[in-house]
N, C-alpha and C positions, 0 to 999 in steps of 0.2 A: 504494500500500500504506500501512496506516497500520500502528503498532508501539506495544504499551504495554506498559511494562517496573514488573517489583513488585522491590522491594529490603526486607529489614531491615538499614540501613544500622547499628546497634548505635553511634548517636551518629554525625550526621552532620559534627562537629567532630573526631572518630578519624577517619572516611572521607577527608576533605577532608585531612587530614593524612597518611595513606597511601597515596595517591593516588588513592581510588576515585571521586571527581568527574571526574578525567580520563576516568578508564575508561566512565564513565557517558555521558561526552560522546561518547566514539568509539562507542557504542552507534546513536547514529543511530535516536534514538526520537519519538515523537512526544506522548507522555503518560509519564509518571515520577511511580511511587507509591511514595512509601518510610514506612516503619514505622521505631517508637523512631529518630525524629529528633531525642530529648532536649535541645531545643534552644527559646529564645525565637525570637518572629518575626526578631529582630535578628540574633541570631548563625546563623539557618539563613539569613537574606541576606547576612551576612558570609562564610559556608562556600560558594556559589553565586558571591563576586563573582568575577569576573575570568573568568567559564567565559561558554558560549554560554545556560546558564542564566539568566543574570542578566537576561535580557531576556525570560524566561518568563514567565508568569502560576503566581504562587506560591500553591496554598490551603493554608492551616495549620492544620491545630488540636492545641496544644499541648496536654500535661498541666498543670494550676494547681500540681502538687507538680513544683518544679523538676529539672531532669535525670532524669524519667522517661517514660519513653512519647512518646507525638505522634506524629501521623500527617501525609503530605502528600501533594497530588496537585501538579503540577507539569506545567503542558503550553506546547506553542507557542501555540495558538489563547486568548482568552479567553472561559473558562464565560460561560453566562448566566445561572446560579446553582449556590450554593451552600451544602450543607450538612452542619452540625457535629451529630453522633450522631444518637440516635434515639429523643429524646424520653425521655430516662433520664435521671431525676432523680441516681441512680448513677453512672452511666458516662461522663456526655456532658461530666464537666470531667478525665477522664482522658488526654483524647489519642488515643483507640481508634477513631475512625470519620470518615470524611469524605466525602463524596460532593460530586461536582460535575457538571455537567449543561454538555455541548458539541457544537455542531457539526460531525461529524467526514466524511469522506470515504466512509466505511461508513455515513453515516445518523445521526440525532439516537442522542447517545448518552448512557447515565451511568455514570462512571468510580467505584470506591467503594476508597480504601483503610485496611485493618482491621489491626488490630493485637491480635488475640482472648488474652487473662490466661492465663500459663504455666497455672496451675492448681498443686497438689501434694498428690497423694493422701495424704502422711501428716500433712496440715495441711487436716482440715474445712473447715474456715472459709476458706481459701483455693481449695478444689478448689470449694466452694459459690458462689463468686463468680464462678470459671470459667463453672460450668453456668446461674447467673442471666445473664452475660452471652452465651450462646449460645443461651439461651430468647428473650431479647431480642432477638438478630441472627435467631434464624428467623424470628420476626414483620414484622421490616420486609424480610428476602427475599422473605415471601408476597408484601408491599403492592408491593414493584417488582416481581416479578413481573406482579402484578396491573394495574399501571401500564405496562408494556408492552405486555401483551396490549392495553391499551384506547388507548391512543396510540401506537404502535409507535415510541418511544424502548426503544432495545436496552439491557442492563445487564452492564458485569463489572463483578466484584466482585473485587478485588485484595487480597494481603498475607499475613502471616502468621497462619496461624490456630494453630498452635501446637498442630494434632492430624493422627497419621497415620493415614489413611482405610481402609488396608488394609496387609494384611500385606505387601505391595509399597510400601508407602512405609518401610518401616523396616528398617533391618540386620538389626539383634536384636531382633524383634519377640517371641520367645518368651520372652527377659528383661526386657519390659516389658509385662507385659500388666495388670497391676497399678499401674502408671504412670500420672503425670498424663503427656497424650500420645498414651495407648494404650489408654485406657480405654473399655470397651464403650458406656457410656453418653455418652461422647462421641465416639464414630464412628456413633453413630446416630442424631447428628443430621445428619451427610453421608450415610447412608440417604436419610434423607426426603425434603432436597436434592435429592436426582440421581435419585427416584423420579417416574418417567413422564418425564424431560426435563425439569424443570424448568428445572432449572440443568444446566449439562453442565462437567463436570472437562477445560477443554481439554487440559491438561499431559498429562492419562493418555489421553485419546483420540487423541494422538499417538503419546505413548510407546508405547502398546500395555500387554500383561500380561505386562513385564517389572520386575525389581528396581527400584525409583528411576524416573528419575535422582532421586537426593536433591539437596536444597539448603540444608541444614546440616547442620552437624558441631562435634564440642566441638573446644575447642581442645587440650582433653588428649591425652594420651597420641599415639596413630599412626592417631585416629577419619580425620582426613583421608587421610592417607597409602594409609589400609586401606578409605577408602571407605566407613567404618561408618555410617552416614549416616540423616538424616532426609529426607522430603517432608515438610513442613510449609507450604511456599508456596505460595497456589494464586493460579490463575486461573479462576475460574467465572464462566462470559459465558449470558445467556439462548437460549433453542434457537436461534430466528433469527439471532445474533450469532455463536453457535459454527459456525450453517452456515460462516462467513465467514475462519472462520480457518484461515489459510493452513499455518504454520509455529508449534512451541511451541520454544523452546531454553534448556537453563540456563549463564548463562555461569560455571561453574566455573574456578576458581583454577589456573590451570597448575603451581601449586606449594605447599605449605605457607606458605613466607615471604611468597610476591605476595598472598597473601590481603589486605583489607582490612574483612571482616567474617567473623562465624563464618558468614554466610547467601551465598549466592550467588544474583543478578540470574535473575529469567525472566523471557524477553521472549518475548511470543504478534505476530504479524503477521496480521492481517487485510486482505481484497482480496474485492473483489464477482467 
């Protein structure tokens, strides 16, 4: 079996400090994608030493504005390559995008993890940055796509994408419809996505056409406690790849305090 786990670690220097690199070790994964790793290459190998990570192969690509964003793929095996955004004069010194290419026990594969801009509907200019960067990301899903089908290198695309796809990913979807998050025009660009199979939402093809499972929540108020929750995490693997998967699970906090990010871990398991 092999196992790829997606995290928004919210500073993997907070993580490592409240204990969520342990917790990630006892995961027993074989690829680790984490989002806003807000971290230089130094200090996310200094957050890593002492773990069974340390002996990983680390891809990085930081944001160039310190303490924001960055993305990482993180596996046992070493890529045979690797790469930083997607040709976005914009985007690609943000931190937002990584992709790396390995040899996996399911078949040549590529691992991609995203970190997609909150957005904020009552800030133009920030929600427009959201929707340029999602114009962007559908174009290089068509080319892997496309590169799939012609070399049968399978593709997930891992992380936070920081939009709920349906009314099943959100608590209180009827108070956010107006929201960056829940905006129409950004749930249809996961239309287009998951139109004909392109891509398949492994999470919800497990879950089924139930609530959630969500995998964050604010830290205010009783959002955890009461389960009010987002899906914002995905895992979307190529049709050939989703054939493959075994198991999706979100590992949720047993308790308000044990938390160590507002996000909680999903690990998808794959097996021929």
């Amino acid at each position: 079996m092999f196992k790829v786990l997606t995290v928004n670690v919210n500073g993997i220097r907070a993580t490592k400090k409240n204990g969520g690199v342990e917790w990630l070790e006892s995961a027993g994964v074989d690829v680790m994608c984490l989002q806003e790793v807000r971290a230089t290459h130094e200090q996310l190998h200094e957050a890593i030493a002492g773990s069974e990570f340390a002996t990983w192969h680390v891809s990085h690509s930081p944001a160039s504005e310190l303490g924001r964003s960055g993305v990482a793929v993180l596996s046992r095996e070493q890529p045979s390559a690797v790469r930083v955004g997607f040709n976005s004069e914009e985007f690609d010194h943000q931190g937002r995008w990584i992709e790396v290419d390995l040899d996996s026990p399911v078949g040549p594969l590529t691992v991609v993890s995203v970190y997609v801009p909150t957005g904020d509907a009552d800030k133009p200019l920030k929600q427009a940055e959201k929707y340029r960067f999602l114009d962007a990301m559908d174009a290089r899903l068509a080319a892997l796509v496309t590169r799939a089908s012609r070399t049968k290198r399978q593709v997930i695309v891992t992380g936070d994408f920081n939009v709920g796809h349906t009314e099943l990913d959100i608590k209180n979807w009827k108070g956010n419809l107006k929201k960056a998050g829940f905006l129409a025009d950004e749930r249809a660009h996961f239309d287009t996505w998951f139109a004909r199979d392109r891509w398949v939402d492994v999470h919800r093809r497990f879950a089924g056409e139930v609530a959630g499972p969500y995998t964050w929540w604010s830290w205010r108020g009783q959002a955890f406690d009461n389960d009010a929750g987002w899906r914002i995490d995905y895992l979307i693997a190529t049709k050939a790849l989703a054939a493959q998967c075994r198991e999706v699970v979100v590992g949720r906090a047993p308790s308000y305090d044990t938390r160590w990010s507002d996000h909680a871990p999903v690990i998808a398991t794959f097996g021929q």
